[in-house]
C-alpha positions as CSV (number, residue, x, y, z in Angstrom):
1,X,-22.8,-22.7,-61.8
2,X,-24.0,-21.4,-58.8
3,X,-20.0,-21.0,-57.1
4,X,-17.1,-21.3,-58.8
5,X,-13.8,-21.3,-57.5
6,X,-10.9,-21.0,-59.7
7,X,-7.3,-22.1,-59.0
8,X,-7.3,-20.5,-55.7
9,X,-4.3,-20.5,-53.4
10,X,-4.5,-19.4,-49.8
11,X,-1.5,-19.2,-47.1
12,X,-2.0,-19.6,-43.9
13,X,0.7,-19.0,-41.1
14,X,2.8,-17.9,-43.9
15,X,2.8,-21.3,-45.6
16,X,0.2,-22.1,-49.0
17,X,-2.7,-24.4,-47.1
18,X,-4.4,-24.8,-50.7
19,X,-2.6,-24.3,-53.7
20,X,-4.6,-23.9,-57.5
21,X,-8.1,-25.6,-56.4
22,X,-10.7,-25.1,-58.6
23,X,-14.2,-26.7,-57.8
24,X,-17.8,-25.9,-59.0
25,X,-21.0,-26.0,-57.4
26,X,-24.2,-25.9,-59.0
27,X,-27.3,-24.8,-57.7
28,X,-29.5,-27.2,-55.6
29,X,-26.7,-29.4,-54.8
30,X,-25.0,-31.2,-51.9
31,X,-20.8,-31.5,-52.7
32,X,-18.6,-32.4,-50.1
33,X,-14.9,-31.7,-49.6
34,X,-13.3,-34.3,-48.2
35,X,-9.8,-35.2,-46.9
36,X,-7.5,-35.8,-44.2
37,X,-6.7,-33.1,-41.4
38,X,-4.7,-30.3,-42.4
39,X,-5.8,-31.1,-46.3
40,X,-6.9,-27.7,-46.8
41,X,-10.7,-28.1,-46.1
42,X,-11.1,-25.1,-43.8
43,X,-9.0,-23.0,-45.5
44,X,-10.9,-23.3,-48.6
45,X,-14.5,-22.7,-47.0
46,X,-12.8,-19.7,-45.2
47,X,-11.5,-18.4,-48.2
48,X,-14.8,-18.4,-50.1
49,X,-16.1,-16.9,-47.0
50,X,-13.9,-13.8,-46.9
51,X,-12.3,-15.0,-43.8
52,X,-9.0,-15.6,-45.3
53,X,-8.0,-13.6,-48.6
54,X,-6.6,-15.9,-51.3
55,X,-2.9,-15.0,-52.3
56,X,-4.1,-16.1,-56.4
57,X,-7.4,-17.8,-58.1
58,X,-10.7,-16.7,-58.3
59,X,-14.0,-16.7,-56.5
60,X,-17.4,-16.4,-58.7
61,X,-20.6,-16.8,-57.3
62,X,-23.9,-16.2,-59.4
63,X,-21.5,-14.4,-62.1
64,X,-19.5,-12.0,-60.2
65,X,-16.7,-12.4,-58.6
66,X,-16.8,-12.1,-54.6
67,X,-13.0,-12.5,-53.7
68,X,-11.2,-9.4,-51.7
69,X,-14.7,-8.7,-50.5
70,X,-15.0,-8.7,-46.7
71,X,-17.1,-11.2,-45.1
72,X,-20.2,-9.0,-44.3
73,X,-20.6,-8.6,-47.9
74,X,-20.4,-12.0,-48.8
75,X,-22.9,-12.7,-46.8
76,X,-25.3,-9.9,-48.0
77,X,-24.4,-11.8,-51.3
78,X,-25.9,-14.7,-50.1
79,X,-23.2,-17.3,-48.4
80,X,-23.7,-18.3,-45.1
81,X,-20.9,-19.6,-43.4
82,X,-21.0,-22.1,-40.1
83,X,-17.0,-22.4,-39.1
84,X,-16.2,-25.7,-37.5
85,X,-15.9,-23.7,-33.5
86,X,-19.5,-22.6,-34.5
87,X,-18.6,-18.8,-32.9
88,X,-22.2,-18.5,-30.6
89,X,-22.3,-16.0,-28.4
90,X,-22.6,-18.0,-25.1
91,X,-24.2,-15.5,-22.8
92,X,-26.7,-14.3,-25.2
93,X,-29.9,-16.3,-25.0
94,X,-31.3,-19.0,-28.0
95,X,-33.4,-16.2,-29.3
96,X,-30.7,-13.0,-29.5
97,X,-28.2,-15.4,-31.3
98,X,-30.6,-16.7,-33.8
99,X,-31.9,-12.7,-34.4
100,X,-28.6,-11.7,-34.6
101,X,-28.3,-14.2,-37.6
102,X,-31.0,-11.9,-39.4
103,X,-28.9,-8.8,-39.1
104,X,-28.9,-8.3,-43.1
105,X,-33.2,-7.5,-43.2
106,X,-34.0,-4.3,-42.4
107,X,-38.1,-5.2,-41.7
108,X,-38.6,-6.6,-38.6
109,X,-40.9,-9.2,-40.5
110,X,-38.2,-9.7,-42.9
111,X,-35.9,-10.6,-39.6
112,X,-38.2,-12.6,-38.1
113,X,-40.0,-14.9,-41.0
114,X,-37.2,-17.1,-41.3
115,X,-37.6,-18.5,-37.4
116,X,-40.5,-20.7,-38.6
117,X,-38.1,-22.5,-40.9
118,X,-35.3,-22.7,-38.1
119,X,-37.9,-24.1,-35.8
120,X,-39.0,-26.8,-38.4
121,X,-35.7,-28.2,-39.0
122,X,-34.7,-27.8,-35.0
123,X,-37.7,-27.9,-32.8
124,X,-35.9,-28.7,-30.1
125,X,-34.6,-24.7,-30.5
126,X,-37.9,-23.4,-29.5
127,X,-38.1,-24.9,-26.7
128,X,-34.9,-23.5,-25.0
129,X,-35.4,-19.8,-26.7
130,X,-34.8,-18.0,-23.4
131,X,-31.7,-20.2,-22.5
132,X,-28.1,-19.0,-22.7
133,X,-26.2,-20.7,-25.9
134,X,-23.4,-22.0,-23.5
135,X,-25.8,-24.1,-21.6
136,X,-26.5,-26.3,-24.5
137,X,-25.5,-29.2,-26.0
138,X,-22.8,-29.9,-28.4
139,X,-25.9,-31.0,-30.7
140,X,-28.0,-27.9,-29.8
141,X,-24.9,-25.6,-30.5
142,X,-24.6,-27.0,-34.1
143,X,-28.5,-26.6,-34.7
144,X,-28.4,-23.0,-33.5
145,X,-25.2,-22.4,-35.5
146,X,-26.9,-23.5,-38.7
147,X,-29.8,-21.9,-37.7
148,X,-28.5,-18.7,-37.0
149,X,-26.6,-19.3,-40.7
150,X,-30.1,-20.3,-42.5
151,X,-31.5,-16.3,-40.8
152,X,-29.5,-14.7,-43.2
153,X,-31.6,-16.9,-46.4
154,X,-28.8,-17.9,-47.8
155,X,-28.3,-19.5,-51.4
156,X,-24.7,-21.1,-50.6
157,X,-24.5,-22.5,-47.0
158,X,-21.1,-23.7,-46.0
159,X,-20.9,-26.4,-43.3
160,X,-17.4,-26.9,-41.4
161,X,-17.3,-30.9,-39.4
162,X,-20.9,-30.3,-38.1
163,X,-21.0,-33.3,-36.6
164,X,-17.6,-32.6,-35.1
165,X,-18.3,-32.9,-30.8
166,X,-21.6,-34.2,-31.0
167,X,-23.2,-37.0,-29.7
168,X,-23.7,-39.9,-32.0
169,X,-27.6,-39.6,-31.6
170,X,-28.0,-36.4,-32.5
171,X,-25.3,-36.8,-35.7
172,X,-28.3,-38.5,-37.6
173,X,-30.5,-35.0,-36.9
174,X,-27.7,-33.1,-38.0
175,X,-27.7,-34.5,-41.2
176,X,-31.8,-35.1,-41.8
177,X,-31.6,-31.3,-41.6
178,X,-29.0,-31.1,-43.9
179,X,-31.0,-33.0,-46.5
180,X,-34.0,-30.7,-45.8
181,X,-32.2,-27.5,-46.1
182,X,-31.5,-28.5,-49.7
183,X,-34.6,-30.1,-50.5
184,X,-35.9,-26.5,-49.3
185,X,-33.5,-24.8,-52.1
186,X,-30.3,-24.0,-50.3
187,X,-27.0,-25.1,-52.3
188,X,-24.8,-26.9,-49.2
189,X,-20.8,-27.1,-49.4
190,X,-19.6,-29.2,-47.2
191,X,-16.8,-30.3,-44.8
192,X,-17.4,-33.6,-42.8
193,X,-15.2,-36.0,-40.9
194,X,-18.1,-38.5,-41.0
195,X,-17.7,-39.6,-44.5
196,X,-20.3,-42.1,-45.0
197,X,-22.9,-40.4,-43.7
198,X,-21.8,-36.9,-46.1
199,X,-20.7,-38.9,-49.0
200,X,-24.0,-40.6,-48.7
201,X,-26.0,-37.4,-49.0
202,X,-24.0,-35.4,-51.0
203,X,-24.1,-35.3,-55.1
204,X,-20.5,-34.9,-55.9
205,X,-17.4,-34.7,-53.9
206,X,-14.0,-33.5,-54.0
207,X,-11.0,-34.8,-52.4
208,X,-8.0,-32.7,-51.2
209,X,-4.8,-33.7,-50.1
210,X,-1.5,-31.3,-48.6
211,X,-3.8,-28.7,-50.0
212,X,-4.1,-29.8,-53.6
213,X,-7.6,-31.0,-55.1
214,X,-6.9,-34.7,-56.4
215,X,-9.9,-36.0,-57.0
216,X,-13.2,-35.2,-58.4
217,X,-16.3,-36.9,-59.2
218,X,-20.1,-38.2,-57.6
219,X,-19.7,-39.0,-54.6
220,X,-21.3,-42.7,-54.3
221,X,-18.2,-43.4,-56.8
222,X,-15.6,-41.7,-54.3
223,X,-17.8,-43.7,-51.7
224,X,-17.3,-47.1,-53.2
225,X,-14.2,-46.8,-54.5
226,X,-11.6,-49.3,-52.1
227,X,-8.4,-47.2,-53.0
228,X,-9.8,-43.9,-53.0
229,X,-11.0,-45.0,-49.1
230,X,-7.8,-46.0,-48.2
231,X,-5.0,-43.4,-50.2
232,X,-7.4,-40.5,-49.7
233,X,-9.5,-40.7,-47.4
234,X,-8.0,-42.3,-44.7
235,X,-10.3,-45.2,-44.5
């Protein structure tokens, strides 16, 4: 397995958010975690990010446990991380944002050979290089979020609601890129409102609930199943 996470609990605001989850991701997948608001999603991708530091449980990626490691080595681990605010830098321009992503490579070829793949998935990011990220789109600011992520070459990257604030004709961008990044050899965790649309990409999916894993399995069976929609997952 590519990440492992063993019955991890993380509090937040000085109550338990998630308590004992233990998932798996293998290498080359999509899973999804999915659940109702305040389920625990977040907290969990944060956790595994180094963003919040688990009160018990493990975190294993590629062999070797990364939890208690701050986030900056995480990353140099190989986990990108794209929280659901997106955290641009508004006044910087397209281009500076996405370089910044590539912070990690020392070479400047290193930093900028990645930019081809960025452009590929988001063309529409070339285009507005020289423009200020708070000028864009709630679309744009997702793609340059992700792309920023996919600068570091990540082996894990961890999505938080990426459609969350987007327009509806962009959401279907969002997630052909999503499916490209993996067919391209990135593992993708992710978070997603949109259900349908992730559990209809994804491989496998979990389901949390008050911060306890509940269900497991692949995800067109989570997808289909009537009371699993309704008990779980709110639909």
């Amino acid at each position: 397995m590519l990440l492992e996470v063993r019955g991890l609990s993380t509090a937040y605001q000085g109550l338990l958010a998630i308590q004992g989850v233990s998932i798996e991701v293998a290498s080359g997948e999509i899973v999804v975690v999915a659940g109702a608001n305040g389920a625990g999603k977040s907290t969990l991708l944060k956790s595994i990010a180094g963003m919040e530091r688990p009160k018990a449980g493990e975190v294993v990626f590629d062999g070797a446990r990364i939890d208690g490691l701050p986030g900056h080595a995480i990353t140099a681990r190989g986990i990108a991380y794209v929280p659901e605010n997106k955290r641009l830098f508004p006044r910087l321009s397209v281009a500076d944002n996405l370089r910044l992503g590539s912070y990690l490579h020392r070479k400047a070829a290193d930093r900028e050979a990645p930019l081809e793949r960025v452009f590929s998935l988001f063309p529409r990011l070339k285009e507005r290089l020289p423009q200020r990220a708070g000028t864009l789109s709630g679309g744009e600011q997702q793609m340059l979020a992700i792309g920023r992520a996919l600068m570091t070459r990540p082996r894990l990257l961890m999505l938080d609601e990426p459609s969350q604030g987007i327009m509806p004709k962009l959401v279907d961008e969002i997630f052909s890129a999503i499916e490209a990044i993996r067919a391209s050899g990135t593992t993708i965790l992710l978070v997603e409102q949109r259900l349908a649309e992730s559990l209809g990409i994804a491989d496998r999916a979990y389901v949390l609930q008050t911060g306890r894993l509940m269900l497991s399995g692949p995800a067109a069976t989570l997808r289909d199943d009537p009371e699993v929609r309704r008990v779980y997952l709110g639909i």
